[in-house]
C-alpha positions in Angstrom: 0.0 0.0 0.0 1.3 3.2 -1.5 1.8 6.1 1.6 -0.7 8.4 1.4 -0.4 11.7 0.0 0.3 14.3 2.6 1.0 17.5 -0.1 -2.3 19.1 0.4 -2.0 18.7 4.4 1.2 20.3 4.3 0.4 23.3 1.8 -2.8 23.7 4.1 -0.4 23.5 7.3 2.0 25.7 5.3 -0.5 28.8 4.3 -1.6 28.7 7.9 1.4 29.6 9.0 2.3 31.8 6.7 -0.7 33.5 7.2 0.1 34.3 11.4 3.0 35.1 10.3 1.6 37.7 7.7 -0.7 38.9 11.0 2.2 39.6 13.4 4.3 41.4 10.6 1.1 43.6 10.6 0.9 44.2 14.6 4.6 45.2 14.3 4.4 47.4 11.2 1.0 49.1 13.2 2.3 50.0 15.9 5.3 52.6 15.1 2.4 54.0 12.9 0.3 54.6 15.8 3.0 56.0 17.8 3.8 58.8 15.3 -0.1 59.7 15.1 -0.3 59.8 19.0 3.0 61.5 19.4 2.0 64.1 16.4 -1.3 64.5 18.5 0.4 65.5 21.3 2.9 67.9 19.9 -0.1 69.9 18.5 -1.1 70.0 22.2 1.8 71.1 23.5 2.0 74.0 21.2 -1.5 75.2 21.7 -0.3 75.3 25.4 3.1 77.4 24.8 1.4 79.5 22.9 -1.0 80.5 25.4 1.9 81.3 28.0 3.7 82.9 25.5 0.7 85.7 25.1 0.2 85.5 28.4 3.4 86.6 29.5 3.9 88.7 26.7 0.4 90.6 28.0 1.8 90.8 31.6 
């Protein structure tokens, strides 16, 4: 009896991993991404706010 034929096992076994792998490429790509657009948020802040004491002190 011939052994049976495991190729479509391991191409199934094979995508599935290449597919979490594809997912935590993602995550890791995302996140300096979401850094920069917090960080970017934050210096606008930041501004607003020495702006402020700058006319504040330049009224006083």
């Amino acid at each position: 009896m011939p052994p049976p034929d495991n190729s479509i096992a391991g191409r199934d076994m094979a995508g599935a991993m290449i597919e979490a792998l594809a997912d935590q490429l993602v995550q890791v790509v995302k996140k300096p991404g979401e850094y920069a657009l917090e960080f970017q948020c934050q210096f606008k802040d930041l501004k607003t706010q020495l702006d402020l004491m700058k006319s504040f002190l330049a009224d006083a």
